[in-house]
FIGU-16135 format. One record per atom (N, C-alpha, C): x, y, z. Coordinates in steps of 0.05 Angstrom, whole numbers, plus 32768, in hexadecimal, padded with zeros to 4 digits. Layout:
residues N
XYZ ...
end
This chain:
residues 249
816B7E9E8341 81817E8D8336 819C7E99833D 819C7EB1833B 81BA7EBF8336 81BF7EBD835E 81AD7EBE8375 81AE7EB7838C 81BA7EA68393 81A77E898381 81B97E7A8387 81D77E718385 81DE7E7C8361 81FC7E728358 820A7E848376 82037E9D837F 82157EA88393 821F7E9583AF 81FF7E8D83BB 81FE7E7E83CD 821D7E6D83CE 821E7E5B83B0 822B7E4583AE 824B7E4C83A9 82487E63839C 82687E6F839F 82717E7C83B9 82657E8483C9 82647E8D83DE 82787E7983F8 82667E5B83EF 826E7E478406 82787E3783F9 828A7E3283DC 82A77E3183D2 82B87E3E83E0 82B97E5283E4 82C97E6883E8 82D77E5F8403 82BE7E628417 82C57E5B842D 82CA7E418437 82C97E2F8421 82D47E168430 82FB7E14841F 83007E2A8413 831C7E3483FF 831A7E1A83EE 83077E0983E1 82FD7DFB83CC 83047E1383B4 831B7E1D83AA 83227E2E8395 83187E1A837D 832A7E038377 83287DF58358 83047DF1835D 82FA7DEB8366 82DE7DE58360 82C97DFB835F 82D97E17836A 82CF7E2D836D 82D37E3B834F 82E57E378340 82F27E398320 82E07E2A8312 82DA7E0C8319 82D17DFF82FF 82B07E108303 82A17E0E831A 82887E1A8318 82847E3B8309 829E7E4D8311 82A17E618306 829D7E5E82E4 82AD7E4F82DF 82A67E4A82C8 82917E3E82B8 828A7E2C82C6 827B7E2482C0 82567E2F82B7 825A7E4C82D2 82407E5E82D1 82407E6D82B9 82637E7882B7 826D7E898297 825B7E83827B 82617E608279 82597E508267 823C7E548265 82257E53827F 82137E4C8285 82027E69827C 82167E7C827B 82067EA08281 820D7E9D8258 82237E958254 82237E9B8233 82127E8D8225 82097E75822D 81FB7E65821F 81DE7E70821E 81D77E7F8230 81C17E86823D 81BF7E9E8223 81CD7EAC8222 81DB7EC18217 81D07EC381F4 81D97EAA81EE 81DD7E9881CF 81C27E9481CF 81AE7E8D81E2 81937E8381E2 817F7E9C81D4 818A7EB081EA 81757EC881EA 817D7EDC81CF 819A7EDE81C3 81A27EE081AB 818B7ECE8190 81917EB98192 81847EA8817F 81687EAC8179 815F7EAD8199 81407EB08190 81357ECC8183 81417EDF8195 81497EF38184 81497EFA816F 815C7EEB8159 81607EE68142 81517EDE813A 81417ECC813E 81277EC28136 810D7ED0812C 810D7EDF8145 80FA7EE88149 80F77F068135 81107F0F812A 81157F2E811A 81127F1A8101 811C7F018102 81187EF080DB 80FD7EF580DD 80EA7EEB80F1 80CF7EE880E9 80C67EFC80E2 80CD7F0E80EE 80BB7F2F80ED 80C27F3780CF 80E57F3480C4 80EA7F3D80AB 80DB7F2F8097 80D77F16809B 80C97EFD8088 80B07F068081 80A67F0F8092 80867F1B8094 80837F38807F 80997F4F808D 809C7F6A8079 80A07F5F8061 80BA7F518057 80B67F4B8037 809E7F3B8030 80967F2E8043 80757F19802D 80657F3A802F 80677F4B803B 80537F5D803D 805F7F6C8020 80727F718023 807E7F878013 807E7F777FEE 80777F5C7FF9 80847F527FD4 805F7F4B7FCE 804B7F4F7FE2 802F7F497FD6 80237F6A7FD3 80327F7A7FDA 802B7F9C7FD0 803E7F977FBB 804F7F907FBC 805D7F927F99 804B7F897F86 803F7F6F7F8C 80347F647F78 80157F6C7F6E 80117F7B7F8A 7FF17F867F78 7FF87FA07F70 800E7FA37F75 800F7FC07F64 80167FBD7F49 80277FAA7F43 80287FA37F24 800C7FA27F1C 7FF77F947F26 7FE17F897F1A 7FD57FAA7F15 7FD57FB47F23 7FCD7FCF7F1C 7FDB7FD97F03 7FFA7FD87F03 800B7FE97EE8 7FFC7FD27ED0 7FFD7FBF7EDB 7FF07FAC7EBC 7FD17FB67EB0 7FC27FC07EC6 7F9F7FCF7EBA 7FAB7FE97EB2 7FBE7FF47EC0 7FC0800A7EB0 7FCF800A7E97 7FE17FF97E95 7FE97FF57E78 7FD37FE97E65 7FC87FDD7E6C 7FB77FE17E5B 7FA97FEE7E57 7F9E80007E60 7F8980127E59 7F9A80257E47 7FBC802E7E4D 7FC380337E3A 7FC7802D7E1E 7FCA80147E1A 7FCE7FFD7E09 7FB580017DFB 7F9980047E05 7F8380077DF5 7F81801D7DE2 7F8C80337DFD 7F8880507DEB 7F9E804C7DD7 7FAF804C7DD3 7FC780467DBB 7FBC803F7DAC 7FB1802C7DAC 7F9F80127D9A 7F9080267D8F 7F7D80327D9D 7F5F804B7D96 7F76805F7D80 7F8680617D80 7F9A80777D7C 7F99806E7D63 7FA980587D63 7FAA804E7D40 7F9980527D2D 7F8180447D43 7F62803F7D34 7F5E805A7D1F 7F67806D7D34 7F5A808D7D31 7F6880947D18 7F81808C7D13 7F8C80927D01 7F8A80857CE7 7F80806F7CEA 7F74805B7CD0 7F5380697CCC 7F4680767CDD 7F2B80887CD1 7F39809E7CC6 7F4680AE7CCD 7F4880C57CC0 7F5580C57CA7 7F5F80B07CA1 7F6F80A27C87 7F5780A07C75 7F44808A7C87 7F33808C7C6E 7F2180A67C69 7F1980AB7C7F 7F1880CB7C70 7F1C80D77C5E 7F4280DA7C5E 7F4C80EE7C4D 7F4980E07C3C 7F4D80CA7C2F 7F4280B57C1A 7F2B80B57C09 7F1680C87C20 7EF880C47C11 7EED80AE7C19 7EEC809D7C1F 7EE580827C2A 7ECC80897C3F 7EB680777C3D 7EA9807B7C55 7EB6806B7C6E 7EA180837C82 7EAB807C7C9D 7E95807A7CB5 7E8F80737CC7 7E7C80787CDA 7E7F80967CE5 7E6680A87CDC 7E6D80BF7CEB 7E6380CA7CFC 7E5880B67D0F 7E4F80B77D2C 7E6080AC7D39 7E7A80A57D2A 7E9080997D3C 7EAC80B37D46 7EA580C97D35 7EB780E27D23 7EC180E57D49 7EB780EA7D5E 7EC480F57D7D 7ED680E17D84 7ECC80C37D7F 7EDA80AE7D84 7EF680B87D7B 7EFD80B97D6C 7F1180B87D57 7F2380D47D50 7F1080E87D60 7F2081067D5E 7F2D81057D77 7F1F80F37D8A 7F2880EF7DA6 7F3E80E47DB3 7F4680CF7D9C 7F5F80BE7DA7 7F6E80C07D92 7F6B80D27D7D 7F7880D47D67 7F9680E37D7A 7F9C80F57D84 7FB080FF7D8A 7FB280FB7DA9 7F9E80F67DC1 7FA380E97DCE 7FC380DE7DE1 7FCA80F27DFA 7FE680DE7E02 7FDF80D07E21 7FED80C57E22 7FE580B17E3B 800180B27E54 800180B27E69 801080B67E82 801680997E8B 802E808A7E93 802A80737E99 803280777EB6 8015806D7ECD 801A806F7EE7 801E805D7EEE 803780577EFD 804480477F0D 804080407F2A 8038802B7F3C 802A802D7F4D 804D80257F58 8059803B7F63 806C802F7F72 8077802E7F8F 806380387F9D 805E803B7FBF 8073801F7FC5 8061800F7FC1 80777FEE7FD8 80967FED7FCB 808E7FF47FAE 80B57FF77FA9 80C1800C7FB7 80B5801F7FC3 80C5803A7FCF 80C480307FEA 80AC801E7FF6 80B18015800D 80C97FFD8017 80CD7FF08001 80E47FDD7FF8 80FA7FEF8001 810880007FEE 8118800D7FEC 81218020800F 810D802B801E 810F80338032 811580228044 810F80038045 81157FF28057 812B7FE78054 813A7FE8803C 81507FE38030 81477FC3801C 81517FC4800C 81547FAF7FF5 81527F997FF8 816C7F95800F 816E7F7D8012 815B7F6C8027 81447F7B802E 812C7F6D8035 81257F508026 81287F538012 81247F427FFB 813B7F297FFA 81387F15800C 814B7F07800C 815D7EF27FF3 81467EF67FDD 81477EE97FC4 81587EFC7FB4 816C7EF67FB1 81837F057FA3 81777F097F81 816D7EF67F7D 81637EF97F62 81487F077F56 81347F027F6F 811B7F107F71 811E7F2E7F75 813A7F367F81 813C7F4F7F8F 814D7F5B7F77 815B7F507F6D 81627F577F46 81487F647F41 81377F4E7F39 81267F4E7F29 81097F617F32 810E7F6A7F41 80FD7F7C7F4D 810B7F9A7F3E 81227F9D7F50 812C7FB57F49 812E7FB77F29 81357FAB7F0F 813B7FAE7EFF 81247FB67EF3 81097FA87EFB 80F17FB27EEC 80ED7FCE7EF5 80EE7FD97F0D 80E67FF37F20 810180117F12 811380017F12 812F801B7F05 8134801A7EF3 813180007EDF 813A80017EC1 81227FF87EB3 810E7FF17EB0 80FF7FE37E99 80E07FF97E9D 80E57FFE7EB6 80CC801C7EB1 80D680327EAB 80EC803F7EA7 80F380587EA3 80F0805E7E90 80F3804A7E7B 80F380567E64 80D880517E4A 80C9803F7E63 80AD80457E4E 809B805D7E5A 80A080667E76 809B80817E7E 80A680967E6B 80BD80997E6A 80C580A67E4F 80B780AC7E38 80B880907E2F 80AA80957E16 8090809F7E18 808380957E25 805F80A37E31 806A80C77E2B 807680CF7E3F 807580DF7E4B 808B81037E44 809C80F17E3E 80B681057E3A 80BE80FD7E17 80BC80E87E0A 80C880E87DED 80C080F57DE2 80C3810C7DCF 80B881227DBD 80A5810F7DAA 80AE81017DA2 809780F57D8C 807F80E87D93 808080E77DA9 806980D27DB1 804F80EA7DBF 805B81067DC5 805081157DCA 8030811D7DB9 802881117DAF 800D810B7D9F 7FFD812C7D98 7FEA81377DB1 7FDF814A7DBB 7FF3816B7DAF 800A815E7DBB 801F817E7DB3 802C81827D9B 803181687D90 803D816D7D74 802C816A7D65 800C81627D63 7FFF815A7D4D 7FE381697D4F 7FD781707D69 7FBA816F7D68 7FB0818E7D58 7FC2819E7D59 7FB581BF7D50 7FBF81B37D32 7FD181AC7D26 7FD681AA7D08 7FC181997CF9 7FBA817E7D0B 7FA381767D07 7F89817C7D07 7F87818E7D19 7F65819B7D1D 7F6C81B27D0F 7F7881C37CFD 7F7C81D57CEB 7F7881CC7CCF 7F7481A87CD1 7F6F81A07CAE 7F5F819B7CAD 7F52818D7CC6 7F39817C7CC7 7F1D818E7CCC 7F2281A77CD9 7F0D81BC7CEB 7EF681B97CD6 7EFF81BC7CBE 7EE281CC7CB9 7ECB81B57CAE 7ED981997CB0 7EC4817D7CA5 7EB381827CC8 7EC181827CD5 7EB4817A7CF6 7E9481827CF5 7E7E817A7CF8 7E6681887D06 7E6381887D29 7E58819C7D32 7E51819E7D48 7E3381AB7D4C 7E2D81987D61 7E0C819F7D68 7E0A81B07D79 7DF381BE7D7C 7DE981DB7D90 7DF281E07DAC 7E0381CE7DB7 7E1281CC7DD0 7E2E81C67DC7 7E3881C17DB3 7E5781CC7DA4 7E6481A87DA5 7E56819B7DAA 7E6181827DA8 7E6381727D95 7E73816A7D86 7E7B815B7D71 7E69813E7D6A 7E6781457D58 7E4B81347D54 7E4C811F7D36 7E58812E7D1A 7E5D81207D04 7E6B812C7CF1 7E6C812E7CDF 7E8681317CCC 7E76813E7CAC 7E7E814C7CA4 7E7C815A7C83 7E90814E7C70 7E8981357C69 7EA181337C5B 7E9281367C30 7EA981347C24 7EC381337C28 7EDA81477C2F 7EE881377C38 7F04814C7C3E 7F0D81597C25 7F1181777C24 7F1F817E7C04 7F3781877C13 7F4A817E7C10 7F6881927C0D 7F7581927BFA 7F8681A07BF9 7F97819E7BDF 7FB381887BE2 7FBD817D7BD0 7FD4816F7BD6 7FE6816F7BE7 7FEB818A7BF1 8004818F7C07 7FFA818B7C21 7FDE81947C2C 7FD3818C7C3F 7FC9816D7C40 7FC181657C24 7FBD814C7C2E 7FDD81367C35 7FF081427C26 8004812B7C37 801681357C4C 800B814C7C54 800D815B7C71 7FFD81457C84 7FE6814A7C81 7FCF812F7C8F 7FD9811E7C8F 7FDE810B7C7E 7FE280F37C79 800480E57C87 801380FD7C89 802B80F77C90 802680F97CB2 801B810C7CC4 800D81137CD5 800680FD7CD9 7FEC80E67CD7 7FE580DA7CDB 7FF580B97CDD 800580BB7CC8 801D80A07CC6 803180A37CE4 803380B87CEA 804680C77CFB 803980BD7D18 802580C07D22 801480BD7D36 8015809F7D34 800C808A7D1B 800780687D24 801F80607D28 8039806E7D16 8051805F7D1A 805F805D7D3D 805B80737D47 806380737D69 8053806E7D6D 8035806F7D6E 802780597D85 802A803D7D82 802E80337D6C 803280157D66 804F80117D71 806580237D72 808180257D82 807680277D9E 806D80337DAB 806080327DC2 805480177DCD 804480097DC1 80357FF57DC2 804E7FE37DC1 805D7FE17DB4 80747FC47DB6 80897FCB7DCC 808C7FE97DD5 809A7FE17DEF 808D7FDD7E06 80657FDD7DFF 80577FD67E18 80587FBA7E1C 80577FB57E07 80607F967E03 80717F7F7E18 80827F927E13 80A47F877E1D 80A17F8A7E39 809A7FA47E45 80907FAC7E56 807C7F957E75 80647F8E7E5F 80527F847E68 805F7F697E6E 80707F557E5C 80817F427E65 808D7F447E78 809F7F537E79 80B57F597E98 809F7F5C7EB0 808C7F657EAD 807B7F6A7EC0 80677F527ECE 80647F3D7EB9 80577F217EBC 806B7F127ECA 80857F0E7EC1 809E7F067ECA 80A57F087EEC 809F7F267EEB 80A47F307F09 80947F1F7F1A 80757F207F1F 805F7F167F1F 80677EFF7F26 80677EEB7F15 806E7ED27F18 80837ECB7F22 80957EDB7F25 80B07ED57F36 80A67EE07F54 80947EF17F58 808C7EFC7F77 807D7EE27F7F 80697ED87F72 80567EB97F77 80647EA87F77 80787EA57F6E 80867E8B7F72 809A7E927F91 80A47EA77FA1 80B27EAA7FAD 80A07EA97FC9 80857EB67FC5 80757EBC7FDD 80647E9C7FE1 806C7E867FCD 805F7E6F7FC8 80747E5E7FE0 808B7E617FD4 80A27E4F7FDF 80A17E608001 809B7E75800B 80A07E7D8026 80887E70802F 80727E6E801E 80607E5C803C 80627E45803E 80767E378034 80787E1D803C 80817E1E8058 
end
């Protein structure tokens, strides 16, 4: 092609055909930019598709990774739950009340009990490395980040770093120092059933008893910001399904 436009400027030239030698000049100008604008565009095209593809990739790893933080919240959410439980047996316990005492490990088990909340957050870090604005949905890309920097930090916290919620470190030796000597254990040292009744004297028993109020009140605080938690997290979800819904059209 480029042979030919020469050819034809060539024998302009030589016939001193200048104005028609200009308009074709120009006219090739026009012909090389447009060409230009073509291979640009498709171009363009062609990097939208590729990006279109990374975020459907990157926003369907987001979304099974929630599905993952949601089994693991719950399993936290259960043990909390077990936590309470544990603390409504040993009540009745100290009460005198019967209890199931083939249940006594159950209940010594999750009585103090703390839990780690793991965050599956690989595709948010892969997000973040590719930059943000991958996420062409200004509002989805809010709503991403806000769950990932503000609405997990601070139930990690509380899991993890709040002094009171610390279950195991503030409670379990003061507790197994009132309770030790009801415990039975069988010929391999494993906890097996209970001597009751509990005798303490008044000071230990509302030592216990405060101990034990102390433990349901933050897990049941725990439990209502899993709550809140678990909403923002359904929210997210359904805002990822509705966005990866509207791209396959």
């Amino acid at each position: 092609m480029a042979r030919i436009f020469n050819t034809i400027r060539q024998r302009l030239l030589k016939e001193n055909r200048l104005t028609r030698y200009l308009v074709y000049a120009v006219g090739e100008i026009v012909l090389v930019v447009i060409g230009i604008m073509i291979a640009l565009q498709l171009n363009t095209r062609k990097e939208d598709r590729k990006s279109a593809v990374i975020e459907r990739n990157i926003l369907e790893e987001i979304r099974n990774g929630l599905d993952k933080d949601l089994s693991d919240i719950e399993h936290n959410r259960k043990g909390h739950t077990n936590g309470i439980r544990s603390c409504t047996y040993w009540n009745d316990v100290l009460q005198g009340q019967e209890v199931n005492r083939d249940s006594v490990t159950f209940y010594y088990w999750y009585l103090t009990r703390n839990f780690t909340l793991a965050q599956n957050t690989a595709s948010y870090e892969s997000l973040k490395s590719r930059g943000l604005e991958l996420i062409t949905n200004d509002e989805l890309r809010l709503h991403i980040t806000t769950l990932y920097e503000v609405e997990y930090v601070p139930m990690k916290n509380l899991e993890e770093n709040y002094q009171e919620t610390q279950f195991h470190d503030n409670y379990f030796n003061a507790i197994n120092r009132i309770i030790s000597p009801i415990l039975v254990f069988d010929g391999q040292g494993e906890l097996v059933s209970l001597k009751t009744p509990l005798v303490l004297d008044e000071k230990t028993r509302s030592e216990l008893r405060g101990y034990l109020w102390r433990i349901s009140c933050n897990r049941k605080h725990v439990l209502q910001n899993y709550d809140t938690l678990v909403d923002q997290i359904q929210k997210l979800r359904a805002h990822i399904d509705q966005e990866l819904a509207r791209n396959a059209m």
